[in-house]
N, C-alpha and C positions, 0 to 999 in steps of 0.2 A: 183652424177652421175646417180643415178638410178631411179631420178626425170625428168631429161633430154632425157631420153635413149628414150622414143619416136619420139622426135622428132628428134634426129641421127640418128634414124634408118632413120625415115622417108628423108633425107638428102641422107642418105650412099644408100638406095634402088634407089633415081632417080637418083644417078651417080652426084651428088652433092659435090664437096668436101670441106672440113671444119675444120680449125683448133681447136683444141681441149688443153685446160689446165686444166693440173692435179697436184693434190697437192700431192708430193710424199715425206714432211718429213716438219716437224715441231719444232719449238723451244719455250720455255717459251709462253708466251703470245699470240700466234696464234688463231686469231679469227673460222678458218675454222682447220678440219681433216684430215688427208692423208685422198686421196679418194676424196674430193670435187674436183668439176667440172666446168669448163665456156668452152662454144664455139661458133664460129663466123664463121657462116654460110650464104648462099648467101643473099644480098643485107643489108649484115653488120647487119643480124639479130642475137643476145644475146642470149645466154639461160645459165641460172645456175652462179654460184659465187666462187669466190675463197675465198675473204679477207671480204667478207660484205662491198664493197664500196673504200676501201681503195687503192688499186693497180689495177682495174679493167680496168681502160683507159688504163695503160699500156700492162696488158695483152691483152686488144683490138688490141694493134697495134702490138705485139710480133705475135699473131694469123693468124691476115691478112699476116704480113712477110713469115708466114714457108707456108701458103699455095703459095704465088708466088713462094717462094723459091725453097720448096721441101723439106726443112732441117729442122729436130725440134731440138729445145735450149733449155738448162736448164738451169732457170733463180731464183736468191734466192732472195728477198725481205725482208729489214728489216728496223730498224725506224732510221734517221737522226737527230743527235743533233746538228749536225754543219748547219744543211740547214734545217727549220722547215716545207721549202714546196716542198722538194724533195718527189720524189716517193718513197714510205716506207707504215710500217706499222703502225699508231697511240696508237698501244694497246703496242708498245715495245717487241713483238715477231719476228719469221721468218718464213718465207714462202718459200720451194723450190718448183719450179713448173718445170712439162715437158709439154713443149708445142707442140707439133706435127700435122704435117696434117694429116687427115684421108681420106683416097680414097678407090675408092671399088677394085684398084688395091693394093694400099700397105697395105690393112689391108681385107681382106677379108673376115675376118671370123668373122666383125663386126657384121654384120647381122643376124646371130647365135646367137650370144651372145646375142645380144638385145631380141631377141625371145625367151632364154632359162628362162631370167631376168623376162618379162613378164607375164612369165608360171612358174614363182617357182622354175625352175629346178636348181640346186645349181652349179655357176662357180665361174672360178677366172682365171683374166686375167694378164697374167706375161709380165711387158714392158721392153725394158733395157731405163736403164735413162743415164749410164755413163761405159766408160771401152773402152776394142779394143773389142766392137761390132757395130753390126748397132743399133745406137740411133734410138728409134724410134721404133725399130722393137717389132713383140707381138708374142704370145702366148697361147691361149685358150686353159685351161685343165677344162674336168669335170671329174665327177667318174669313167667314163668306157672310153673316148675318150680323143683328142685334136687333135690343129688344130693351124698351122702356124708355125714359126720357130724362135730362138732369132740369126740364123745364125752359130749353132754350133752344131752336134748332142748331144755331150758329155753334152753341157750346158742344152740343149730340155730335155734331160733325167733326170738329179739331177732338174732342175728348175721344173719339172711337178710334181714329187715327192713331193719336197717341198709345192707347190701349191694347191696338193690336201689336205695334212695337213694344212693349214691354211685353206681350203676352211671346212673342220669339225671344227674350232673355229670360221669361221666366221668375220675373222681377215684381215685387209691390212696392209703391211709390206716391209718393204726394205731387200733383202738378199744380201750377196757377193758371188761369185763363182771366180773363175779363168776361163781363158779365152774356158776352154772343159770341166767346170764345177768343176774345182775342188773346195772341202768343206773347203779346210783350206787358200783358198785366198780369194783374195778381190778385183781382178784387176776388176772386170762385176760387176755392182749395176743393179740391177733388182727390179721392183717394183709389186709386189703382191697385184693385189686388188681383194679379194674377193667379189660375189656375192648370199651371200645366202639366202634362203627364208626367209621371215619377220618372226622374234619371236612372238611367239604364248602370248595369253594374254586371259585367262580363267575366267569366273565372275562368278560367281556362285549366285544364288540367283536375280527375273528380278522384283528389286525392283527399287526407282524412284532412289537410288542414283548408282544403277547398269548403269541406263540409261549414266547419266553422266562419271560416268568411263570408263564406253564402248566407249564413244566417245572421250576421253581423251586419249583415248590407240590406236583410231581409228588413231587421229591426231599424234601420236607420234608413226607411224610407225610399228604397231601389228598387227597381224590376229588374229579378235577378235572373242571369241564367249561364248555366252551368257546360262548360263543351269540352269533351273530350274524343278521342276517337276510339276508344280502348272501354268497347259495350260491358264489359266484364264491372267495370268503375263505374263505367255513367249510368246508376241506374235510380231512378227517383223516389226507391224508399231508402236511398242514402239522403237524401234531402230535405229542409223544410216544404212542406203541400205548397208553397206558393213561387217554388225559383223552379223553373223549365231547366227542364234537363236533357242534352242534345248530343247525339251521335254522330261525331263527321269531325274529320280533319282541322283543326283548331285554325290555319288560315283561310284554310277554302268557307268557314260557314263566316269568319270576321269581315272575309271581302264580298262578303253576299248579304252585312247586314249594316243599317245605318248606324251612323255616330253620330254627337253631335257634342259643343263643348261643356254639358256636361255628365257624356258620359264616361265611368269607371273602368280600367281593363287591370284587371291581375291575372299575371300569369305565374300559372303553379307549377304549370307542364314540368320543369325541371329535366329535361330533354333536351339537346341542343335539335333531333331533327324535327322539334315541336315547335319550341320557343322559339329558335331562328326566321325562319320564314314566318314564324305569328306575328313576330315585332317589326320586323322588313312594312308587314302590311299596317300596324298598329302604329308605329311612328311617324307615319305620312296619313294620318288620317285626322278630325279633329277628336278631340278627347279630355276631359278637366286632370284623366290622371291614371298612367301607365306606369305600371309597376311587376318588376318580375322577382321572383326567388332564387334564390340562391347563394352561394357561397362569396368571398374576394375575388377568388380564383375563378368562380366558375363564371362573375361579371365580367372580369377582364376579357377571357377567352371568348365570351358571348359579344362583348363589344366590339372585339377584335372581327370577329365573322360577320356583324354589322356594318363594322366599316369596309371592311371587303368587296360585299356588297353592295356597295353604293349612298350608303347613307351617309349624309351629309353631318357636318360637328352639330349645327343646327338640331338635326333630327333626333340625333344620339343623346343630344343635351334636356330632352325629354323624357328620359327614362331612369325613372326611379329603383335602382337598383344596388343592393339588397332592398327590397321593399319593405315598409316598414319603421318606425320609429323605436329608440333603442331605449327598451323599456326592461330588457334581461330576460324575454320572453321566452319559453321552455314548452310548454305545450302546443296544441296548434289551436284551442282557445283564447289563450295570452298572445300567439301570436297574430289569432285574429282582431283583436284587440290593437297589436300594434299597429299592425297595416291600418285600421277606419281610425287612427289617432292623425297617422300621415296623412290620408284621404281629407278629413275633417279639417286640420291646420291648413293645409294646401289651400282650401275652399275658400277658408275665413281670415289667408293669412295670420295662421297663428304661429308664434318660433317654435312650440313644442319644447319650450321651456318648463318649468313649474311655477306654477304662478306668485309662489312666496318669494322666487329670483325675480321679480319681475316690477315692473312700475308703472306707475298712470293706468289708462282704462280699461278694464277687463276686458269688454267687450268693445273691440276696436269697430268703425264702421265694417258696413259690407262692401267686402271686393265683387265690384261688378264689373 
């Protein structure tokens, strides 16, 4: 969705309206996330993906329906044994999708949102997918405001609540409520999608294979940025245009800037009087994944000065070192490749196995 959101807006501002499918619950094998997105907007123009190929003509036509209509459907998708060229999923998962139109009458506060998405500013938008409300209907809760209705005060109130707590995990989700919100029913499905600012992804050290990670972290959705002390290196036509690149002692700008658990720290520095005192501050802070370079030898010795230091087994037993998954990486391409393999499994709890070694469902749930 958050890929799309410009050109919805641009859609939702000229008074354009446009059905929209969203993936609001998944089973085993599901190619896409709660959260993915497709919409078909004026002259049968596409943008964004539900299945990766698989059910997308049909959600083309389900799209076009709810905009003649007015009505949005929730339709589930899953793979056919009895009919091999039914519309289905090939991967053997499910897909529930809510499809609805989007108007600058029935969704007002589209606009908003897309501009808060834009600019960082952290939302989460609450839909009802099923129950005795208005399907269809939304939502927008930030930190201090909202804006819209699910058609019930009592439900407006428990749903924003909930909303804002997912929107500090950063998390999209299906909740139950009863019909004025009560917590111990189930009659209202409500779909929670959070939109929070990109996870931060910290590199320490503006070496050649910094280069490569930075843009590996660029590509996979981070706000990246780059720190060294050594102005000679850190200079940002060595970088992709979108990762900040900073001058100052690699502990002094880490203890002057937020963390939070999902942010990235690699450290490149390959320095002990760098890396030392970086990780002293980087392992007592929170973080989804701290990782340094270097050799057997040069971990040991690095640990050894850690623990000297003060760090506790606790603190030390966070730190991903050699960083990286052992893929026989040689360049510092490949080897930025290895490190976002580590980063990515860590996330989703993956063993970093290969998947032919491996059994039962691809896509394990999400580690929240």
């Amino acid at each position: 969705m958050r890929e799309i959101l410009p050109t919805l807006a641009g859609w939702h501002a000229a008074g354009i309206p446009f059905g929209l499918a969203t993936v609001v619950a998944v089973s085993r094998s599901a190619p896409r996330g709660p959260g993915a997105a497709m919409a078909v907007g004026p002259d049968d123009e596409v943008v964004g993906s539900v299945s990766g190929g698989c059910v997308e003509g049909a959600v083309f036509e389900l799209a076009q329906e709810v905009v003649a209509t007015g009505e949005p459907r929730l339709e589930t998708f899953g793979y056919s044994d009895e009919d091999a060229f039914a519309v289905g999923l090939t991967c053997g998962g499910e897909i529930t999708l809510l499809v609805r139109p989007v108007t600058a009458g029935s969704d007002p506060a589209f606009g908003a949102v897309a501009a808060s998405v834009a600019g960082a500013e952290p939302v989460t938008v609450a839909t009802v997918v099923d129950g005795p409300a208005p399907r269809g209907a939304t939502l927008a809760v930030w930190p201090d405001r909202a804006a819209g209705s699910l058609g019930a005060g009592g439900l407006d109130v428990a749903v924003t609540a909930d909303a804002r707590g997912e929107l500090a995990l950063g998390a999209s989700v299906l909740r139950h409520y009863g019909p004025h919100g009560e917590r111990r029913e189930d009659a209202v499905t409500v779909f929670l999608q959070s939109f929070a600012p990109p996870p931060r992804m910290l590199v320490f050290g503006a070496i050649d294979y910094a280069a490569a990670v930075a843009r590996i972290g660029d590509f996979l959705g981070y706000r990246v940025t780059v720190c060294d002390a050594r102005p000679v290196f850190a200079t940002p036509k060595r970088f992709p245009a979108d990762v900040e690149v900073v001058v100052d002692w690699p502990h002094r700008y880490l203890s002057g800037t937020d963390t939070d658990e999902r942010t990235v720290i690699c450290v490149l520095t390959h320095d002990p009087k760098f890396d030392v005192p970086l990780l002293e501050e980087a392992l007592r802070r929170p973080a989804a994944y701290i990782g340094a370079m270097g050799s057997r030898r040069t971990h040991e010795e690095r640990r050894a000065r850690l623990a000297g230091a003060g760090l506790t087994e606790a603190e030390l037993s966070r730190l991903r070192s050699p960083l990286g998954l052992d893929l026989g990486a040689r360049t510092p391409e490949e080897v930025a490749v290895s490190v976002a393999a580590e980063i990515v499994a860590l996330r989703w709890g993956g063993t970093g196995a290969p998947l032919a070694t491996t059994t039962g469902a691809i896509h394990a749930p999400a580690v929240r």
